[in-house]
Structures are given as C-alpha cells and as structure tokens.
N, C-alpha and C positions, 0 to 999 in steps of 0.2 A: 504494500500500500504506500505511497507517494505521499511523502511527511508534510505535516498537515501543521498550521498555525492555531495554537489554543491561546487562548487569554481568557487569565481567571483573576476578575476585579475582585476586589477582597482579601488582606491578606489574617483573615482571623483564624480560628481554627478550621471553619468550613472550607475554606478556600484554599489552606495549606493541605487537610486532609485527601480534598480532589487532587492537588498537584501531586499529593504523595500516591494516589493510587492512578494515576496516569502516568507518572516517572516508569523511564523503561522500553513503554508507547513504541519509540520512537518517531515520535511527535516533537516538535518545537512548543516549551510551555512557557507560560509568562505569568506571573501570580504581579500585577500592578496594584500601587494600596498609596492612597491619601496620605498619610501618613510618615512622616519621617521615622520610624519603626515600626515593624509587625507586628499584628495581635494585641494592639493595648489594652482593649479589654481582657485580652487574655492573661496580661501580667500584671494588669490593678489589683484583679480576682485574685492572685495570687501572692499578692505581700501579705495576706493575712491567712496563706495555709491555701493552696490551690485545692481547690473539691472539685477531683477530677471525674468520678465515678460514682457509684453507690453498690454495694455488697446485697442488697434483699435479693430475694429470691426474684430471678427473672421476670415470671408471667409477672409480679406484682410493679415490679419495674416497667416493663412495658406498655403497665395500665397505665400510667402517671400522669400523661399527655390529652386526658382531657375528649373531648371528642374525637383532636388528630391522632389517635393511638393507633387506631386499625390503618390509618394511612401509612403512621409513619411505622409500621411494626416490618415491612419487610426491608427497611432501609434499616432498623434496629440488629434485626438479627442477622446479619450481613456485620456488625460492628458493635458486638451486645459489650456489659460491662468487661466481665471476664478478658475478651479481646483487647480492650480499653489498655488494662494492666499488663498483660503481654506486649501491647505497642512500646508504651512506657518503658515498663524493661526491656527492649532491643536499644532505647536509648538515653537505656544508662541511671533512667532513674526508677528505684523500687518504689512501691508502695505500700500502703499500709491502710486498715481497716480502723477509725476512729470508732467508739463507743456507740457512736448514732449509726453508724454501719455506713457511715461517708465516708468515699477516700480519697487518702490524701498521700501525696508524693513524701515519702521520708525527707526530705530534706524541705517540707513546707514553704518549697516557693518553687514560683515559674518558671522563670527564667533561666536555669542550668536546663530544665524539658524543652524551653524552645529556643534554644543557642545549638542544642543537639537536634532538634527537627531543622531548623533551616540550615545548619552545616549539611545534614545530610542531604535534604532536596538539593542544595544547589552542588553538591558533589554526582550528583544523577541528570546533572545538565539543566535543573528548573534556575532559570532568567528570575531575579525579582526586581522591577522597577518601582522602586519609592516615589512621595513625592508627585504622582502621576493621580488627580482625582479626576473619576468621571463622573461627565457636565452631560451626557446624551449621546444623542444619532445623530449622524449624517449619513442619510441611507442608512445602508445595514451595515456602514462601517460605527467605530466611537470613538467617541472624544475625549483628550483630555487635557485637561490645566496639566501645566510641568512647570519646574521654574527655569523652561528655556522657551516657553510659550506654549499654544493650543497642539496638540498632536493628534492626526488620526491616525486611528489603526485597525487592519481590516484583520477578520480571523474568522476560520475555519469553524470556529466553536469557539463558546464563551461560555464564562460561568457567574455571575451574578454571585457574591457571597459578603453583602455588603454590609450585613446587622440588620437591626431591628430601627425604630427610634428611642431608646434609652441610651442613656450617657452620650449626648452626641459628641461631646469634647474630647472624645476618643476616636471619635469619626462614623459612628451609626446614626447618623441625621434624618434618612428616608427623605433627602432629596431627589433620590430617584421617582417617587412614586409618579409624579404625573407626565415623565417621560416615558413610563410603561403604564399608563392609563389610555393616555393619548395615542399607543398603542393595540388601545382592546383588553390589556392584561386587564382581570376581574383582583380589586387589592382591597380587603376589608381596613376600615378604617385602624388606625394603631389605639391602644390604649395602655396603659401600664398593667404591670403585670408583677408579683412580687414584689409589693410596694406600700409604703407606708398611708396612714389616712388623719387626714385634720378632724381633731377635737377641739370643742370650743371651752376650752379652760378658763377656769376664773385666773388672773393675773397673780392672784398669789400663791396659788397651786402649780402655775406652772415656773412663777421663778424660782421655787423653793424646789421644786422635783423636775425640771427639766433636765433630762442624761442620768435618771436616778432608774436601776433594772426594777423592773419585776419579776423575782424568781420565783420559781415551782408554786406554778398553778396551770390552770387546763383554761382554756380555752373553747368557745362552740360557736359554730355558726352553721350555715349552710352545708358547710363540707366536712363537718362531725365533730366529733370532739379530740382535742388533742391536747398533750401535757407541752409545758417547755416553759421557755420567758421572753417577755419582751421588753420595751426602753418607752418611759415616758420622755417626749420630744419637744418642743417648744409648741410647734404646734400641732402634734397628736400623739401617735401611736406608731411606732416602727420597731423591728427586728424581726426574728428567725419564727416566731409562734405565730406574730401577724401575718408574715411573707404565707405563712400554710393555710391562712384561711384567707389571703388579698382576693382571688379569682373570684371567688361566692358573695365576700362584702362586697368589693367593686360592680358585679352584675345587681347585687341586690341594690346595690345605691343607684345602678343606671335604671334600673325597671321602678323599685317604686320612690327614687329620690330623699331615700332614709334608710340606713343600716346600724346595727348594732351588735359589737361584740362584746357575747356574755359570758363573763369572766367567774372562776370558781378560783377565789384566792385562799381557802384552804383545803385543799383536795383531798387530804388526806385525813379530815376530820370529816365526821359525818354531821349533817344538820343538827338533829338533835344533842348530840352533845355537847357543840357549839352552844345551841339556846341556852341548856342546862348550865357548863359554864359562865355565860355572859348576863345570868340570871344572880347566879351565885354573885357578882362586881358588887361594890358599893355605887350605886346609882350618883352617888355625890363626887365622885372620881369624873377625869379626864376624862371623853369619849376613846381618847387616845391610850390611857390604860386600860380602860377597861379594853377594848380591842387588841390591847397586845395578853394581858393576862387573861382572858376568857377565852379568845382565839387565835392565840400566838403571830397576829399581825405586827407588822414590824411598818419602821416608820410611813413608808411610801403606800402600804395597801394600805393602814390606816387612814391616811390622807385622801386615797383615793375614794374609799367608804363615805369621808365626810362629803368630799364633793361630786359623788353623783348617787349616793344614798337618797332614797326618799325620805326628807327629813321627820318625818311624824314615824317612822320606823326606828329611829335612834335609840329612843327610849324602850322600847320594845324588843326583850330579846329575843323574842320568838321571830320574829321578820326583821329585825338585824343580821338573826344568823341566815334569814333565807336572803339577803343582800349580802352576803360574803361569798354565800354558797354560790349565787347567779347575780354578781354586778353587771347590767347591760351602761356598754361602753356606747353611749352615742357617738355614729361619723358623721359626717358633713361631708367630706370628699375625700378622694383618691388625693395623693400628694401626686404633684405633673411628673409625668414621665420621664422629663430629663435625670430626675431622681431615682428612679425607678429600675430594679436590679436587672430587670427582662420587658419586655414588652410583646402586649398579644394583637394579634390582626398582624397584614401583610398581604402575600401574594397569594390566594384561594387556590385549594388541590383540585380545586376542577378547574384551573386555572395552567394545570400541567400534569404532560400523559406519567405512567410509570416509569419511565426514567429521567424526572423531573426536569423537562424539557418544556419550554412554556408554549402552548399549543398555538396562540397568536405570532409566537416569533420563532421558527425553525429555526435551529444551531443554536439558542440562548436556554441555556438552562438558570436554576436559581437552586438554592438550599442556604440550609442555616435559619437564622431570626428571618429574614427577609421574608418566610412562610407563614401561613397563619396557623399558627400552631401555640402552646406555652404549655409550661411547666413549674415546679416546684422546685425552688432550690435542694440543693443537696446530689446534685453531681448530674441532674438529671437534663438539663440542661448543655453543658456544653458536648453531652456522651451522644446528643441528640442532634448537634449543630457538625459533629465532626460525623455520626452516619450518613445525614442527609448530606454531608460533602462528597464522601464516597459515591456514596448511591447516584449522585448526579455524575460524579464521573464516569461513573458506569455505562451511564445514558449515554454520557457524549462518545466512549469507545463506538457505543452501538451506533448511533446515527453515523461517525466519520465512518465505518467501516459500511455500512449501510451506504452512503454518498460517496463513495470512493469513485 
C-alpha cells in the first residue's frame, strides 16, 4: 500500500494512543497540538498522583459511562484496565492499586509515563509539530496558526482528539464545534461534568469554613448512595463525593431548576441513638456541644446543621437527629465548566460509523472528550479517552486500506 499522510490534531492521551497504535503502519504520522507541550491535561492530573486506571471488576467498569457504555464497550475491550497496566509497564513505569481500587503509577506523577511515551512514538518515526492550533477547512484540507504563520495541510486521514471544553487553559476550548456543525456533524451541547455546584451560604458560614473537608459521611442523590468526603468552597460544594453524584445533580438542576444533596453526617450512628443521645444534652449548652457530645459532630458538620437545619428542629432531638441523619444540601448551579474536571456533550455516536469515522466527513475521525460521552473520576476517564484513541485508529487503518 502507497504510504499515506495521517495527521492526528490532539496531542492528549487520545491522540498519542492512535499514533501509538498506527506506529509501524508504515504511514507518515503527524500528532500537531496547540500547545507548547503535550498532554497538559495529562500532567496537571498528574502532580497530585496520576489515576491512570481502576482495578473493579471489569463488567462493573465498563458500566460506568452512562448511556455511552454499550457504544463505547467495544472500543473498551480492545484497551480494558488490565491492558492499561501492561502498556504502563513496557514503559517503565509500575503501578499500583490504591485502597479505593484507583490506580496509580508508583512513582505518582506523569511525567516520567509521558517522557517514555513520546521518546518512544517518535523513535517509530511519529513527527510531533507543537505550536500548530487548528483554526478549520479549507476544503478538505486544515489549517493552522504556527508561529511562522497560517499552514495548510492536506492528509490522507485525520484524527480529531482535541478535548472536551473543561480547563480550556490547557487547550480543550471546543472551538472547533461550529467548524464541524457547519459541516453536518450532529454535536450535543457541552456541559460540565465532574464538577463542583454553588450554594448560597450565609457570609459567615462561608468565611469561617471555606476549604474546611467534610469527612466520613454518605452522601444521596439520584445516582444512590455513596460514602466518602467533600470541601466546603466559597461558593459551594466540590471534591471526590460531589464529583460521584455531579451527572444526576446537574441533570436534576437542568430539568426541574433545583437540586439537593442529602447528606448523612453520621453514618455510622443510627437515628435513634443519635435522638437518645442528643436528648440526654443539657438543653442550656451550645447547639455546638450539644452536637459534638450527642452526635460526635465536629466543628464544620456542626456549623453546617446550624445553617441549613430547619431551625424549629434545633430544639428537638428527635428531628435534629433526622437532620444529621438526611441534611439536604440546596444547589443553585453547576460551577462553569472551565472549572470543571471533565465535560459531557460533544460529537453524537450517531454522529460516526464503528470505527469512529464521522459519517458527514470521510477520512476524519474523532475520539477522546471531543464524544458525547462522560464518566466518573477514578481512572475511568482517561482509560476511556486512550480506547477511543485506538479504536479510531483502527478505523483509519480500515478506511486507508479500504481507499488504497
């Protein structure tokens, strides 16, 4: 076959993962990236302990994704966790199974994983042009800013692996979207995803416990119940317990314009012997003691009791303790999405055939965020952004070999 021009805009993990399963080809490949280094989102994620992967039992992993599970499950098991970990060790770095069954590269950071991925792509002939953001079409060539001016460049096949729109300061902006709308491409709107939500705190509430955790309690909403902790914020509610229930609050705040997560700040006591205890208090005591010695609340759940407790409940231990047991956390909104760990909406899978080839643009595929797809932190995400990399390489073997 008569070696063929690839350019794969993106250089994130999606976009290094197709170069790396097209190295070999013998194709000409180009991974071009906005960016004066590769993958930043990939090594932000990773100054705080890169969660490359997750350890649960497979089917339950490939559930994770929401609606796009059945879509995305043959591009999964092409690239499941297990694989993940095998890649990782051919370059160099082990890993290891955290307590929450995340994993994480023994030496908890990035950067040494993708110093050894891009040495190796580009020892197998993969071109990376930095630097280079694409602006559009010209025809069915693309464009792009350089800082030696506008460049076109014509290719055989392309690959789309651009992000989502969270953290655009990394370079996932979704300025592309209305250069592939005005193409036909079908692109759900973006919305955040994994992401924090505004509460309307009283001012002394929040500058006395703004950055103050909340540990070991459960959490409920839409998407069931679940243990962990989160961070009171300036202006609401963020971390890893929220992150698991964002997709269900955010839907519920878009459908009926008010959501509420309710909170169970001592999990481990049961209602009634909360009441019992907080009965036994001297009523003339602090609400603040009595809440820490009847219910072993500590400064910040107590605080939070006061200010979204039903205050004629205070007094009342019997429905004090069922406000400790079920505190509802009123939202107001999703925090914007620039803040936001992941973002949901994108390019629609009916938007492109099985080997993720966009069915209004021949030769242009996509994967990664740039799909409408999301997911939950905890490795599930970027294990998902480097399948759909593959998986679209795949596609473009098939079509160049197909177009030959």
């Amino acid at each position: 076959m008569k070696k063929k021009q690839i350019a794969i805009i993106g250089g994130g993990p999606a976009g290094l993962m197709a170069a790396e399963t097209l190295a070999g080809s013998g194709h000409a490949i180009t991974i071009y990236d906005a960016m004066p280094t590769l993958a930043r989102k990939f090594l932000l994620a990773g100054k705080s302990g890169l969660n490359i992967t997750h350890s649960e039992d497979y089917e339950r992993f490939a559930a994770r994704f929401g609606g796009a599970s059945a879509r995305l499950r043959p591009a999964l098991d092409q690239l499941t966790p297990a694989d993940i970990r095998e890649w990782a060790a051919a370059l160099g770095t082990e890993t290891f199974v955290g307590s929450s069954g995340r994993v994480f590269p023994t030496v908890m950071k990035a950067s040494p994983l993708l110093r050894a991925w891009i040495a190796r792509l580009e020892s197998q002939g993969v071109a990376i042009a930095k630097r280079h953001r694409w602006t559009g079409f010209d025809g069915n060539a693309y464009v792009f800013e350089t800082p030696e001016g506008s460049k076109t460049i014509e290719a055989d096949a392309a690959l789309l692996a651009l992000g989502g729109a969270s953290w655009p300061k990394l370079g996932s902006n979704a300025a592309w979207v209305p250069w592939l709308r005005h193409r036909g491409v079908e692109i759900a709107p973006f919305r955040p995803a994994n992401c924090g939500f505004d509460v309307d705190w009283s001012a002394i509430f929040r500058d006395r416990f703004a950055g103050a955790p909340l540990k070991a309690v459960t959490a409920t909403s839409a998407a069931g119940t679940l243990p962990g902790e989160f961070v009171i914020s300036r202006h609401g509610i963020e971390g890893s317990l929220v992150y698991a229930h964002a997709a269900a609050l955010r839907d519920e705040l878009d459908g009926k314009g008010t959501a509420s997560l309710i909170v169970d700040l001592a999990p481990g006591r049961p209602l009634e012997r909360i009441a019992a205890d907080l009965a036994r208090q001297d009523r003339k005591a602090s609400l603040s003691n009595r809440l820490r010695k009847g219910a072993g609340l500590d400064a910040v759940k107590a605080a939070l009791v006061r200010e979204l407790a039903q205050q004629d409940a205070l007094q009342d231990p019997q429905r004090l303790a069922g406000q400790i047991k079920a505190l509802p956390i009123p939202l107001t909104a999703t925090r914007p999405i620039a803040e936001a760990i992941s973002s949901a909406g994108g390019i629609s899978f009916d938007a492109i055939d099985d080997g993720y080839m966009l069915k209004a643009l021949p030769g242009l595929f996509a994967a990664g965020e740039m799909l409408n797809w999301e997911a939950p932190t905890g490795g599930y995400l970027l294990t998902a952004c480097m399948a759909t990399g593959k998986a679209a390489a795949a596609g473009m073997r098939a079509w160049l070999e197909k177009t030959a």
